[in-house]
N, C-alpha and C positions, 0 to 999 in steps of 0.2 A: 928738676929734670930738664933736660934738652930734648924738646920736641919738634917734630918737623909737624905743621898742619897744611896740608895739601885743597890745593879750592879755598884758601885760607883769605882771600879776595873778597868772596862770596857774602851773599847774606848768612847764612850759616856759619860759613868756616870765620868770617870777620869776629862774630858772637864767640868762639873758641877761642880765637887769639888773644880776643879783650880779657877772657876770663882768665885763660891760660898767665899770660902779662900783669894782669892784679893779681894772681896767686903768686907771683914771683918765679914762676920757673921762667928759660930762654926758650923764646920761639922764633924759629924761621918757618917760613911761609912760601909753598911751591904752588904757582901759580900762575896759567898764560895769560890772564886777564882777559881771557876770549868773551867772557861772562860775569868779570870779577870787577873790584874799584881800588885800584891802589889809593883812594882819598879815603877807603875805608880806614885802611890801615894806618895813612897819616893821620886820621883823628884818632887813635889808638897810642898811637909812637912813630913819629917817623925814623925813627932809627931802627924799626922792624927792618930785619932782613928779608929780601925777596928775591927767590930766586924763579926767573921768568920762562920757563918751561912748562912742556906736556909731560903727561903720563907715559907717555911713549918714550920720554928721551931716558931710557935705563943708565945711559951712563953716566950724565950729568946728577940723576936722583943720586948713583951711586957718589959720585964725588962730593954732593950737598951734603949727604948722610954720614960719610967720615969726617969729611972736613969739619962740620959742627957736633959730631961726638953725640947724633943723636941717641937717645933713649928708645924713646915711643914714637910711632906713624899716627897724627889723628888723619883718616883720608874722606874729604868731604868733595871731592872735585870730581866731578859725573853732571854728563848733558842729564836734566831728569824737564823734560816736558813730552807725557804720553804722547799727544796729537804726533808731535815734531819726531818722534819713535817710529810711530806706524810709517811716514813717509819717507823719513834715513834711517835705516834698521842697521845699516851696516857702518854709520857712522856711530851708532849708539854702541853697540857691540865693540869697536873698534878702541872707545874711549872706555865707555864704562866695565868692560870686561878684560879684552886685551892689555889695556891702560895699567888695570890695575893686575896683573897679573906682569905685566913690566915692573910696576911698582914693589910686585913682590920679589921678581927677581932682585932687582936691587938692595933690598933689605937684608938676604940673604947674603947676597955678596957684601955688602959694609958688617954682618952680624949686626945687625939690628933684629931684634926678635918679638917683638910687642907691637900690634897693633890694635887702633881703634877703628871702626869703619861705619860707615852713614849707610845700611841697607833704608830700605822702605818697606811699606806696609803693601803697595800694588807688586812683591811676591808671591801675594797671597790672592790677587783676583779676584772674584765674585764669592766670596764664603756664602755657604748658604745658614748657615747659624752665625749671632752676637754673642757675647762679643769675642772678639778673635785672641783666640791665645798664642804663643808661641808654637803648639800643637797644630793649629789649623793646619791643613794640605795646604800647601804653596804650589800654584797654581795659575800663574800670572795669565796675563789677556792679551798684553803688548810687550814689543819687545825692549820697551824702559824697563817693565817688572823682570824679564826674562835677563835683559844682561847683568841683573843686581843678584839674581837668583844663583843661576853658572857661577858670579862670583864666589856666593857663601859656598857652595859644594868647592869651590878649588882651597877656600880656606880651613874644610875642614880634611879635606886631602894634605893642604902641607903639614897641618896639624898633628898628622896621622904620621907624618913621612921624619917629621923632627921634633924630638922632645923639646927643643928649646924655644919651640915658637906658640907665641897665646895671643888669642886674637879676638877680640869682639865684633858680632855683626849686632846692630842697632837698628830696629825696622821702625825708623816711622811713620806716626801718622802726620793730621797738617798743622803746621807748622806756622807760627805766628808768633804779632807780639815784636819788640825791640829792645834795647838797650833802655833801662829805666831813664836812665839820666840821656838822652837826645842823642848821644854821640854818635852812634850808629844806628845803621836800619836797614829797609828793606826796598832795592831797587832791580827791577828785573826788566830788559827788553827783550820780548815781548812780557808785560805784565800780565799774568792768567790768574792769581791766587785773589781769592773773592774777597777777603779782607781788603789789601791793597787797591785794587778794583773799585772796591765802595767807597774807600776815602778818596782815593782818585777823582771817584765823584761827587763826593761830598764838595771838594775843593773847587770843582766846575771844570775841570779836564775831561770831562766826559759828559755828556747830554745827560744820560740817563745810566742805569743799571738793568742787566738781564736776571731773571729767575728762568734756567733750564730746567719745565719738567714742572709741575703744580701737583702732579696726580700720583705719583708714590706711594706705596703703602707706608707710608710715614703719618706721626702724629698730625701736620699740616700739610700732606702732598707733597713738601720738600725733599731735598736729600740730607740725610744726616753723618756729620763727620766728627772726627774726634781730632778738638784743636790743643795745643801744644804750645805754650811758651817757649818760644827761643831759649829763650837764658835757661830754663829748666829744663829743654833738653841738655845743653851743655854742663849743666851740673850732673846727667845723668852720666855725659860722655866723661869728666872728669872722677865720677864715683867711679866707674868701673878700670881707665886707664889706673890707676891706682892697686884696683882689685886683681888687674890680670898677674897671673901667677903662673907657669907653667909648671911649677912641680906639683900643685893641686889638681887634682882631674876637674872638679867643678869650679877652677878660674883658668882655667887653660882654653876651654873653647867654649865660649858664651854668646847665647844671643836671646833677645830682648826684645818685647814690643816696647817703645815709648810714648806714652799718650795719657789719660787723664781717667780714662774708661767713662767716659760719658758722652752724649752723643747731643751737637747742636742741629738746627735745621738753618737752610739756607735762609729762611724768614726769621729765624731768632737772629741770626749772625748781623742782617739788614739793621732789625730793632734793635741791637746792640751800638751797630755805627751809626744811627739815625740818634742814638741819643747820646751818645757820649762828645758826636761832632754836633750837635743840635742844627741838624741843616735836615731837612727832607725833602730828600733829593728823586727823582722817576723812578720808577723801577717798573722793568717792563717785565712779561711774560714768553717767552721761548718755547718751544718742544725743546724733549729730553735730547739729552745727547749719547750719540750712542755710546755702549760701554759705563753709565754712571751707574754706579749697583745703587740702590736705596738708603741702607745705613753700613756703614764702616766706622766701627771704635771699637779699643783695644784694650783687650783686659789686661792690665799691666800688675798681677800682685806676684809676675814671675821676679821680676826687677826688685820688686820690696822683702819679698821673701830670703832673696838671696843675698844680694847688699843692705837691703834698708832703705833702700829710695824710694820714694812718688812724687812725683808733682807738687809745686805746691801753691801754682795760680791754679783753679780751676774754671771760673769764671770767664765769659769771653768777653766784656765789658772793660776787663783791667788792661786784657792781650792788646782789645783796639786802641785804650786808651792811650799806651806808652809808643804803637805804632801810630798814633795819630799826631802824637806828640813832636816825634821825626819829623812826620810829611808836613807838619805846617813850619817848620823851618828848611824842609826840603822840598817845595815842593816840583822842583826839576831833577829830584833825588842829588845822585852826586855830582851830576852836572851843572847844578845851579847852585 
């Protein structure tokens, strides 16, 4: 297949091109690099195509989208850092909603009719039952969760509006872990995800580490999350780009938690980087932050039920392992 993967830059979307590219299909790759690494992509292939564009530019996607005879949209390219949501609501909106609702235009205009798309599990906001199904009330807190939300209701609008179009929204949770073999990984400015973070300072780029919050109604006071293998989400993202079907009703408009269904604490996640990097390193104590619910992880037996997929790291030992693996050859990320 010829697929475009949008955010294809990204620490995610890098992870889909690699897969996409060992499966043998062609991938071009749409992408401002606002957030992204074209070095991802050179240690992948530098003969990746890259076309250097926003979500916005409908006419340029349209022209990417004929001119390579795409198939499939994978769309991973969305600002997603809550805090950074609450203060640019309307640039979050702007990209992750309107963005991609360009995006759809576009698709429409080339006929392309398949898409894959990276929702999130902060749709869903503060559930007050575990663990979260597809079923929870979506219900978001911020407006990151809200412009990924808008999105799924206009996908199941075009849905409704053309039989020829199938589309996946995939909500996950977080997200971890790298490429087994070092090639890629995980580089973010600003870095906020508590794995990266911890090896950050495992490495001595950081004094110490914070725990936001000790007093939770959790097993140790922490917060509990449900972490994810990179590569095995993109195997879910490749099981189902396969699956979508538009003359079936139940492969035409699917959506999916992605996650492991089990739930670490922010002190397990420490004890996991504290021993797999054998360094131990400060770790301080913080107040809560506002907005962290307690536990968030996802029952995912909607995704196995229907394709036959789950996870198949569950462990969070193995996820820091392969990303710690990266960071000690990276550890200026792609800049160094």
């Amino acid at each position: 297949m010829n697929v475009l993967v949008t955010g294809g830059a990204g620490y995610i979307g890098s992870h889909a091109v690699l897969r996409l590219h060992e499966d043998g299909h062609r991938v071009v790759v749409l992408d401002n690099l606002y957030r992204g690494h074209r070095k991802a992509l050179d240690a992948i292939d530098p003969a990746i195509a890259l076309v250097p564009c926003d979500l916005a530019d409908t006419d340029t996607i349209t022209a990417a989208l004929k001119e390579h005879a795409i198939d499939c949209v994978m769309n991973f390219a969305a600002l997603a850092y809550v805090g950074e949501s609450v203060e640019q609501p309307l640039v979050y909106y702007r990209n992750n909603t309107a963005g991609v609702i360009s995006l759809l235009e576009a698709m429409r205009a080339a006929g392309v009719r398949k898409l894959v798309h990276s929702s999130t599990c902060a749709t869903y906001g503060e559930p007050d039952r575990m663990p979260i199904t597809e079923d929870t009330p979506q219900a978001p807190i911020n407006p990151y969760g809200a412009s990924k939300l808008f999105v799924e209701r206009v996908f199941a609008d075009e849905a409704a509006a053309d039989a020829d179009f199938a589309y996946a929204a995939l909500r996950y949770f977080n997200v971890a872990g790298s490429d087994a073999k070092g090639r890629i990984g995980e580089d973010h400015e600003p870095e906020t995800h508590l794995i990266p973070v911890l090896l950050n300072t495992a490495l001595g780029q950081r004094d110490s580490a914070t725990i936001f919050g000790t007093d939770y109604d959790t097993p140790d006071g922490t917060c509990v999350r449900d972490y994810i293998h990179v590569c095995d989400l993109i195997d879910a993202h490749v099981t189902v780009m396969h699956a979508l079907d538009p003359r079936h009703e139940d492969r035409k408009a699917m959506t999916f938690n992605l996650g492991t269904g089990n739930g670490f604490s922010v002190k397990q996640i420490i004890d996991a980087v504290k021993h797999v990097t054998g360094v131990d390193f400060a770790v301080n104590t913080g107040d809560r932050r506002p907005g962290d619910p307690p536990s968030l992880y996802a029952d995912p037996r909607k995704i196995k039920a229907t394709l036959g997929w789950e996870a198949g790291v569950k462990d969070p030992e193995t996820m820091v392992a392969h990303a710690w693996a990266w960071f000690q050859k990276h550890p200026s990320g792609y800049g160094g």
